[in-house]
N, C-alpha and C positions, 0 to 999 in steps of 0.2 A: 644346278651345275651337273653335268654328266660324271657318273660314277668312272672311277680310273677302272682299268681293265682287272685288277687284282681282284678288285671286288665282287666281279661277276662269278655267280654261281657256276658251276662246270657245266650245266644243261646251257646254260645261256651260250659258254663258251664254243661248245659244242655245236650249235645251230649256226652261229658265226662261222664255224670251220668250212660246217657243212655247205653252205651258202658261198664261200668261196669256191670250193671245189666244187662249185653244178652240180651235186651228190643228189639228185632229184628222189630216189628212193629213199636212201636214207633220213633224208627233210621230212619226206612223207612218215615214215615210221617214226619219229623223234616226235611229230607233233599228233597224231593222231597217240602215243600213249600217253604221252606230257599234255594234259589240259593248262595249260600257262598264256598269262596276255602276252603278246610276242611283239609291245612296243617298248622292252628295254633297248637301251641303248650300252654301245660300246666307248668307250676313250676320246674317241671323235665324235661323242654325238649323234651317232648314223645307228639308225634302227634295222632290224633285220630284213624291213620290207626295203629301206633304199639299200643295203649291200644288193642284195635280190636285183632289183632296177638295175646300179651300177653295174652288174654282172650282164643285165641284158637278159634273164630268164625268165621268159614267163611263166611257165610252167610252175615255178616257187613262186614266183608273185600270186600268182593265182589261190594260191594253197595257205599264202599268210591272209590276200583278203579274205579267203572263208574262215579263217581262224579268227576274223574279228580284226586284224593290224590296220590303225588311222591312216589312210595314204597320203593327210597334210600332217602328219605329228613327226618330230624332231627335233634334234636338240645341237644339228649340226652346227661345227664352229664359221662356217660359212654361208648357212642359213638355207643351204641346199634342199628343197624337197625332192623326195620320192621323184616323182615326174620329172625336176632338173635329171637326175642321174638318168632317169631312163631316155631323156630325149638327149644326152650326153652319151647315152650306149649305142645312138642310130634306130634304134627299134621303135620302127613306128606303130606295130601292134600292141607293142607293150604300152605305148604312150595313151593311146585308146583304150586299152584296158584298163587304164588308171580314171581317165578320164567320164567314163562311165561309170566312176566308184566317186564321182567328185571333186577329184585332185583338182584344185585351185589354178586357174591360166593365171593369172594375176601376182604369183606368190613372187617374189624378186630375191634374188641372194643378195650378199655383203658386196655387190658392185655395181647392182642396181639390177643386173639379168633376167628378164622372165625363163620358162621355161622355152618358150617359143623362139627366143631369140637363142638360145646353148641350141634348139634343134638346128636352126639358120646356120650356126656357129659350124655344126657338124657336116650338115649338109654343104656345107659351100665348101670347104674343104679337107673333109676325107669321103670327097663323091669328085669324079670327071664334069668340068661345066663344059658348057657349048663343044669347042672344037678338041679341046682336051684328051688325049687319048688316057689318062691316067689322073689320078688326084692331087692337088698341091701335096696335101699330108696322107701320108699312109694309114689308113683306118684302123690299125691295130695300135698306131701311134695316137691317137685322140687325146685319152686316159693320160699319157704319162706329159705330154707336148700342156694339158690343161694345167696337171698339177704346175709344171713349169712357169706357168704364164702367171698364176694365184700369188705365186710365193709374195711374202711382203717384204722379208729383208733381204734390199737389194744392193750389197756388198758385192763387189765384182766379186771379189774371192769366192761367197757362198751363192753366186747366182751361176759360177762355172762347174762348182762340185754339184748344183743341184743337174745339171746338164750333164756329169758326169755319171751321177749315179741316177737319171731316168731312163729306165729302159728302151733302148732302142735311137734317143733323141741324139748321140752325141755320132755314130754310124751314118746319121742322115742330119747333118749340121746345115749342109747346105739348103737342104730345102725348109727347114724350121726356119731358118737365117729369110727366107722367102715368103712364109708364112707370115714370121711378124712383121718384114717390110709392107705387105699385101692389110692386113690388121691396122696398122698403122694410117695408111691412105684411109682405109675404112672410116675408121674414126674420126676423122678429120673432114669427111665429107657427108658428114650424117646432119645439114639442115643445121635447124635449131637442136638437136641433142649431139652435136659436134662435143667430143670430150680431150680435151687436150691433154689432162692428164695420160688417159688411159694412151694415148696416141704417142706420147713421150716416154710411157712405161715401155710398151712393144720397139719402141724406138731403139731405146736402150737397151733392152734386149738382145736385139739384134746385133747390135753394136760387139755384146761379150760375144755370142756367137762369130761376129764374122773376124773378133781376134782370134779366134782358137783356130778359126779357118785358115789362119793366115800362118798360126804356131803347128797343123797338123802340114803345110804345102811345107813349110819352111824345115822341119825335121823330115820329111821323104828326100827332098835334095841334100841333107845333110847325109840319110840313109845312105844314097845312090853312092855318094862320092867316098865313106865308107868300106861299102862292098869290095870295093879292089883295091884294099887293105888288109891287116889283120882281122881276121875274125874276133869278135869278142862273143862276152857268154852269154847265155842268154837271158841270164837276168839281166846283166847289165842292158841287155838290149832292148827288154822288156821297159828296163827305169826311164831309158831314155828316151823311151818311143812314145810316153806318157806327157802329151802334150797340158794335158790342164795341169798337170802339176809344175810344169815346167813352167807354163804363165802362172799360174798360183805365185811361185816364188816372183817372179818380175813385180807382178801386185804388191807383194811383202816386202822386197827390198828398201829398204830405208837409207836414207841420202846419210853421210856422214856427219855433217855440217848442221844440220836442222831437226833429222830423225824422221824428215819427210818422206815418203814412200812416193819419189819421186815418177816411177813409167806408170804406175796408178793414179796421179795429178795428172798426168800427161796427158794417161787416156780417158780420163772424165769428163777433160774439158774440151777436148775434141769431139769427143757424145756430143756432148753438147754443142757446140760449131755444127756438126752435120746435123742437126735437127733441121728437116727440108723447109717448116712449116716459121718463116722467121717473121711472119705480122701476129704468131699467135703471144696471148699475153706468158704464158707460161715461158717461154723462149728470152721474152724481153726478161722477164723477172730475173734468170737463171744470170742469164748475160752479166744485167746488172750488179747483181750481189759479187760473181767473180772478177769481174772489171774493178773491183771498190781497193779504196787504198790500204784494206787490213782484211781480206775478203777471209770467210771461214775454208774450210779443208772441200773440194771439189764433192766428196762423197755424201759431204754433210747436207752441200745445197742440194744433189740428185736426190737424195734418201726424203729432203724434205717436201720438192718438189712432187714426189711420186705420193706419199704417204702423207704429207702431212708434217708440219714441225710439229716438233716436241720440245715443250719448254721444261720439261723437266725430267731428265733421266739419270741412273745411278752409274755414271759411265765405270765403276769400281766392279762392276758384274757383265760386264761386256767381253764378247770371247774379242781377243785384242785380235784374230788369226780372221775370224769372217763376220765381224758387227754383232754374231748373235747374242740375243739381250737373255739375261738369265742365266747366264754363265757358272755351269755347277764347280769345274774343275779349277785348280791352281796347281802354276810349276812348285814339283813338290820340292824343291831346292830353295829357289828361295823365297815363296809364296807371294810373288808381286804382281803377277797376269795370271787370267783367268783365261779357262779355255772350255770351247764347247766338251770337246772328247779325247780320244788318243789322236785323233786322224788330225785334227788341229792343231795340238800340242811339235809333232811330229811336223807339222807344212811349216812351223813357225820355229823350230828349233835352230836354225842354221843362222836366223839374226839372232835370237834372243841367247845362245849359249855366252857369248862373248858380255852381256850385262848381266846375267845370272847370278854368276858365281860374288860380281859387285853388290846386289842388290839383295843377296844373299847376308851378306858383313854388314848392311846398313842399321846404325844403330837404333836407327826408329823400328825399326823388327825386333829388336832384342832387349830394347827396355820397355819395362813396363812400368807405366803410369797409376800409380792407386787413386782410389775413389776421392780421397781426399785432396789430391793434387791437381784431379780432374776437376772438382769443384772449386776449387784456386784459380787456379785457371778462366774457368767460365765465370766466376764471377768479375775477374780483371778485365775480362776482355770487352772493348766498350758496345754496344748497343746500336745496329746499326739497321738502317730502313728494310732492311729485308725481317730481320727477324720481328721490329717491330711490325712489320705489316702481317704476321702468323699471329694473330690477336693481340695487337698495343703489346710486342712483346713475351707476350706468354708463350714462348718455344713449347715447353714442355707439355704445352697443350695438345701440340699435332704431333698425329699418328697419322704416316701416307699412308696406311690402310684402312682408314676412317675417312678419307675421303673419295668425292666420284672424280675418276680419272677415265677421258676418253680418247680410243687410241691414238687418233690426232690423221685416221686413215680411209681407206674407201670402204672400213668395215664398220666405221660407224653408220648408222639409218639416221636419214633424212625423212622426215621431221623428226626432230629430237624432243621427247615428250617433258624435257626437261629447258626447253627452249620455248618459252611463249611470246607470243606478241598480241599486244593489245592496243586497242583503237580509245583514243579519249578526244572528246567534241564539247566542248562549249555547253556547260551544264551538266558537263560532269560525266556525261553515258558513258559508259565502261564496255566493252564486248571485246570475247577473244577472238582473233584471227585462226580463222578453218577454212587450210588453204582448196579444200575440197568445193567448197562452193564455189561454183561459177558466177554469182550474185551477190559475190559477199558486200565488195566497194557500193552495192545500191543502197543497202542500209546506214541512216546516222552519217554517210562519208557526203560532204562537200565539195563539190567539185571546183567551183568557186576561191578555195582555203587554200592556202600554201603548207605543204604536207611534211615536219618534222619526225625523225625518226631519233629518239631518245634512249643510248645504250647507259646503263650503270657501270660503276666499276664492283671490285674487290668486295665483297659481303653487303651489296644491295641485293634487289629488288624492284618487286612490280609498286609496294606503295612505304617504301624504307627512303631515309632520309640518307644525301640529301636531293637524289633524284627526284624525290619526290615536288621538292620548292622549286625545281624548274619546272617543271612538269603545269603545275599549279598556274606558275607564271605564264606559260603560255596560254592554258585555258582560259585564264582571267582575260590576256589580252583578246582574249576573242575572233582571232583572226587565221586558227590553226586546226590543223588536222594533226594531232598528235598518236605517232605510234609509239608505245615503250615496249620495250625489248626486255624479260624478265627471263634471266638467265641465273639465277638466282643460285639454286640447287648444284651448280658449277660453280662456285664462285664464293661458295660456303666460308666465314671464317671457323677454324683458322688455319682454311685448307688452301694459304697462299700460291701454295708453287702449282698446287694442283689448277686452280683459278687462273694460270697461267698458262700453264699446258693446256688447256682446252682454249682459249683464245683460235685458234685455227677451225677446231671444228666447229666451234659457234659462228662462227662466219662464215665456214660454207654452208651449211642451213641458213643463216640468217641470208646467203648470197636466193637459195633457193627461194625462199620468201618474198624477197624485193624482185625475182624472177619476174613470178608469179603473181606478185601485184602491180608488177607492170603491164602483165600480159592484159590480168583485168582491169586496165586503163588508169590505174597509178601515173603523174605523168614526171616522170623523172626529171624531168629540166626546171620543176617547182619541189623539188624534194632535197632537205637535209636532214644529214646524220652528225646528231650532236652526242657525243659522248665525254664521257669525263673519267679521268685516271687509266683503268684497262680498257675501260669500254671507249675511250678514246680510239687504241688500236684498232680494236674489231670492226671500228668504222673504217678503215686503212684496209686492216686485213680481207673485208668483204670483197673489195677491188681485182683481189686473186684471182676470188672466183667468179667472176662478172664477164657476159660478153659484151656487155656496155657500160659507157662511162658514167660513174658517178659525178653530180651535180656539185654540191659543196659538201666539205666536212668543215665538224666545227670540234677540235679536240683540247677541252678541257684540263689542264696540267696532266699531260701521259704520262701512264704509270711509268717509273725506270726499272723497280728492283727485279731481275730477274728476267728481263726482256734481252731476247738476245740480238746479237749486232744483224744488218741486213734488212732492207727494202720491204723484203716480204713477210717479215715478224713484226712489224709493227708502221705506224701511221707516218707518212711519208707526203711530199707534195705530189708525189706523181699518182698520186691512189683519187684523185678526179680534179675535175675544172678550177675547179676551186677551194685549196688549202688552209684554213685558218687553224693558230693555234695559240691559246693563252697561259702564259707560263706564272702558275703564284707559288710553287715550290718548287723549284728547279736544282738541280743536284741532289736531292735527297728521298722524296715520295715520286717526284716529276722528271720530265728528261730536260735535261740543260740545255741541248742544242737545236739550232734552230732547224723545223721539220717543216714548217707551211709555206705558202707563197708569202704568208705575212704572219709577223709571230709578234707577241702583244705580250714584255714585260711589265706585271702589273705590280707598282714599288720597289722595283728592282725585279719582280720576278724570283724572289729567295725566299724571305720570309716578311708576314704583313705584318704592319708597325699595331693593328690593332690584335694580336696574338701574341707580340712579346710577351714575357716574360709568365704565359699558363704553361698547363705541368706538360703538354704536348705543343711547341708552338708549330712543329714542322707541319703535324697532321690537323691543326688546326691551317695553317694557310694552306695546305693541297685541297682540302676539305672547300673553302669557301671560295673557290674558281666557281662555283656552280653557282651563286649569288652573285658577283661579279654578271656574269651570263646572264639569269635574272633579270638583273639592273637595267641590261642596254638593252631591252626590249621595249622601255618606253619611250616617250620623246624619239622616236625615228633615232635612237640612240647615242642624243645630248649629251646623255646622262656618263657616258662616258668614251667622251671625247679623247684621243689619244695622238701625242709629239711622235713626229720621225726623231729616229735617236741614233746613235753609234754605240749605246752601255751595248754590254754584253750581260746573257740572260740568265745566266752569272758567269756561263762560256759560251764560245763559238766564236766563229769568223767575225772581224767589225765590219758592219752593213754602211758604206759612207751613205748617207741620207742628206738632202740638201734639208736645213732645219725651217722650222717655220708650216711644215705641211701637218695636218691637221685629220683625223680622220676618227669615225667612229668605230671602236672597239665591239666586239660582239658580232649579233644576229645583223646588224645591217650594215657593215664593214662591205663597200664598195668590191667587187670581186677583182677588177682590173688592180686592185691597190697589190702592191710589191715591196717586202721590207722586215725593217722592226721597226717599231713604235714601240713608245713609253706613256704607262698610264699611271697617275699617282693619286691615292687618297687614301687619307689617315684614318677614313671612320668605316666602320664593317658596313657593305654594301647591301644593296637591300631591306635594308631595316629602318620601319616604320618609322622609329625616334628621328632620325637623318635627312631622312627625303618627305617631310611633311605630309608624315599619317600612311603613307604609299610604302607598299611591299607586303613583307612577309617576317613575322615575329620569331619566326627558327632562325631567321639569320642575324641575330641582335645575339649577344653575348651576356655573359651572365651581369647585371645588374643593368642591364639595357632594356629589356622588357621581362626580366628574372626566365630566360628563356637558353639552354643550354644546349649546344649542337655537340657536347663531347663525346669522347668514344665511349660508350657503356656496355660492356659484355652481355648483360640480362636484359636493356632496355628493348623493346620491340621497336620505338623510334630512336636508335642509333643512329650515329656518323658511321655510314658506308662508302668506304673510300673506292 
């Protein structure tokens, strides 16, 4: 991690100074006395060779690489090399000069960008094209128009103030407002590297811009009719002529009635509506989630569609004024909202005075709870599937800063070294998937094989139980191309919520993946993605990120605790061709409602009559969906046979079914098939004692083959839910 700036020596400080101000002599006399490696870094990360670049000086570039400075080392938060800045400054000498010291073409920042493409970026506009007598964007404006575009928290509120305080950006609105309309087309007509995110980021953007456009036209006619009036002073005239603050409060205002921040709903969904691009999936996705009958807050779905959901954030340290996360401040009145700084506290005062001085008297502020009351408390309070999914219960185990959380954004890296996929063939051959090979499908892959892709959920793995008996199961039947998906390191017990939050980003890597082996002749119309509990989602969630349509899913009891509402969080029937989904703990480890084209209660779907009364029965039937799965892989799947039904799966809509129809559950479940079905049987599926000698002795329960599938904290063969 980059040292904070406090920490830097005064010499270091000093070099920095001097590198901002072009001070070229003084650089020079500061390091010819000071022998020092000149690849520390500052607060950002940025070494004194990239301020140098950023600056556009070669002259000090030249003077760090004789000093010995990496021109690929850095520590920036955006992964920026030396050479991004400098082909970000327009200087094409200086780009050369790096280039001949070995700066990396290849290097990409946190949004995929080589260097080559920030020069394109520059050159196209802040340079005159073709008939052009002038630039789209003013070249002195690059730098501050770039910072603008990076930002990640995209709160109307904090995306207007960032527009306010970039130098020069808010004087020239209209043509920025041009820029990202321009940006946008771009990205949406780039072939196969079409990005619809970035294309709905600049979309949106645009959007806050061409309000404030509309707030700076609409205070000048205010101005006009004014003038031949009293004069007023000139502060007031000052306050009033301050259009982002002016929309700042519009944003802020809050409906009476609900507390809604009603002309901020208004204008988000509208964003949304003028998105020009409406066959792209990101558009349908948006639509859908705010068309739904309990749909989230407009900001939630933009923030998630741009960045990524996040399934787990501390919304208790959120500045309530512009999203920003980490919120150090609190009103010091009556300590209930947090705020970025004074300038927020101050935009937000004019609603919040009026609940202050309430929330202020609130007795939960002024009493306090001793230890012992707290422990009364939490021991009464009964035990419910969230907590037991943070290790069978042991809350006290998880520390969210013991485990790996990823930011769910365009800043995490694709391939994720924490995201593996592996090939398993009939006899067992094991190899990792390197998406770098061009040749990789020639080796051990079948072409011939019908191609399963196998995700875990909640604290598995590449060879962890009980992905691992399906896995098995296929190989046995002999007739598969198995990929598993080992997401493991994400997914850690008993780092639940975190295992949650990341659900998004492992699916767009894993979207990357199936990209890429389809390019290398994967053929997606013989490909499913079977997943069980989270990993059920992520088979849902990959569909996000896909320009093409997935073939079938097959989602084993999805996880519910901690899944949030919405299309694009989790496994859905319109995420491909064909839906399937098996419900064996529904309302409690599992989602209760029905989510596939065809949804398969198995015993009710609640809980299995062969896990009554053990010390876990919930997480033993969420558990044994994957044996069920198993099961109907032989006999062209006889084996379990399932009724059209009307139960409910223990909720949801009643599906009228004409009775009598008859169909198999699982992997060879008919695609055309539409519905619920009911499947029932009393004895633990999969297991040898049952089905004469056939299966797998992990799925037999304890005095069945003395073979134990429980959750055990220390066992390496655990129940990974």
């Amino acid at each position: 991690m980059a040292p904070s700036k406090e920490s830097l020596i005064d010499l270091q400080k000093e070099i920095f100074d001097k590198i901002n101000k072009n001070e070229v002599s003084e650089i020079k006399t500061l390091l010819s006395m000071n022998k020092i490696k000149v690849d520390f870094v500052d607060e950002n990360g940025m070494s004194p060779l990239q301020h140098a670049c950023y600056k556009g000086n070669k002259e000090i570039v030249q003077m760090l690489l004789d000093q010995g400075a990496d021109v690929n080392a850095g520590q920036h938060e955006h992964a920026y090399t030396a050479l991004h800045f400098a082909a970000l400054s327009g200087n094409a000498d200086l780009c050369h000069l790096l280039m001949s010291h070995g700066a990396r073409l290849t290097a990409t920042n946190s949004v995929g960008r080589t260097p080559a493409q920030m020069a394109a970026f520059v050159d196209y506009f802040v340079k005159a094209q073709g008939l052009q007598t002038e630039p789209m964007l003013p070249p002195h404006l690059a730098d501050s128009f770039h910072k603008f575009i990076m930002q990640v928290n995209v709160y109307p509120v904090r995306v207007a103030m960032n527009l306010q305080r970039s130098s020069g950006l808010l004087e020239n609105a209209y043509k920025i407002q041009k820029v990202l309309e321009a940006l946008r087309h771009r990205e949406m007509t780039r072939g196969a590297e079409t990005n619809e995110i970035m294309a709905f980021k600049y979309h949106y953007l645009s959007c806050v811009v061409a309000e404030i456009i509309k707030c700076q036209k609409r205070q000048e006619a205010m101005k006009g009719e004014k003038n031949d009036k009293d004069k007023i002073s000139e502060e007031g005239e000052e306050k009033k002529s301050d259009v982002v603050e002016i929309l700042i409060r519009k944003f802020l205002k809050c409906s009476k009635s609900d507390g809604v921040p009603e002309y901020q709903e208004a204008f988000l969904r509208e964003s949304v509506r003028e998105f020009p691009f409406r066959e792209s999936t990101i558009f349908r996705q948006m639509v859908a989630t705010l068309a739904g009958t309990d749909p989230p807050s407009a900001v939630s779905v933009v923030s998630a569609a741009i960045n990524g959901q996040r399934g787990f954030n501390d919304n208790a340290l959120v500045c309530v004024t512009c999203g920003e996360e980490k919120a150090s401040k609190k009103c010091s009145k009556c300590k209930a909202v947090q705020y970025c700084d004074r300038e927020c506290q101050r935009l937000h005062w004019s609603m919040h005075k009026k609940a202050c001085a309430r929330l202020g008297q609130s007795p939960s502020q002024n009493t306090k709870t001793s230890d012992v009351d707290k422990e009364q408390i939490k021991a009464k309070r009964p035990r419910g599937p969230i907590e037991e999914a943070i290790q069978n219960g042991a809350v006290n185990d998880y520390i969210q800063e013991n485990c790996i959380w990823r930011r769910g954004n365009d800043r995490d890296s694709c391939p994720d070294p924490e995201v593996r996929v592996y090939l398993y063939t009939p006899g067992n051959n094991r190899r990792e998937l390197d998406s770098r090979e061009s040749d990789w499908l020639r080796h051990d892959y079948d072409t011939t094989r019908e191609n399963i892709i196998l995700i875990h959920g909640y604290a598995g793995g590449d060879n962890t139980l009980p992905i691992a008996v399906l896995r098995d199961a296929y190989l046995r039947n002999g007739s598969y191309n198995v990929f598993l998906v080992d997401w493991g390191a994400l997914a850690a017990a008993p780092c639940y919520p975190a295992a949650v939050s990341n659900l998004h980003p492992v699916a767009r890597c894993l979207s990357r993946t199936l990209t890429t082996l389809r390019n290398l002749g994967l053929p997606i119309h013989r490909t499913t993605c079977v997943g069980h509990s989270l990993g059920a989602h992520i088979c849902g969630i990959i569909a996000n990120y896909l320009l093409f349509r997935m073939n079938r899913i097959i989602g084993l009891d999805p996880a519910k605790p901690l899944i949030r509402p919405g299309r694009v969080n989790r496994l859905d029937s319109g995420d491909a061709d064909f839906v399937e989904v098996m419900h064996t703990n529904a309302g409690y480890y599992g989602e209760s409602i029905r989510m596939g084209h065809v949804d398969f209660c198995v015993n009710g779907g609640k809980i299995q009559p062969f896990c009554e009364g053990r010390s876990n029965d919930q997480l033993c039937s969420h558990v044994w969906a994957v044996c069920f799965m198993a099961l109907s892989l032989d006999n062209d799947g006889r084996n379990t046979i399932a009724e059209s039904c009307s139960r409910r799966c223990p909720s949801g809509p009643k599906i009228a079914q004409r009775a009598g129809v008859y169909v198999p559950m699982g992997h060879h479940t008919p695609s055309e098939i539409r519905g619920s079905f009911c499947f029932n049987s009393i004895l633990p599926p999969y297991c040898p004692r049952y089905h004469n000698g056939h299966g797998d002795n992990r799925c037999c329960l304890p005095g069945d083959m003395n073979t134990d599938l429980s959750f055990k904290k220390k066992n390496n063969a655990s129940v990974k839910s």
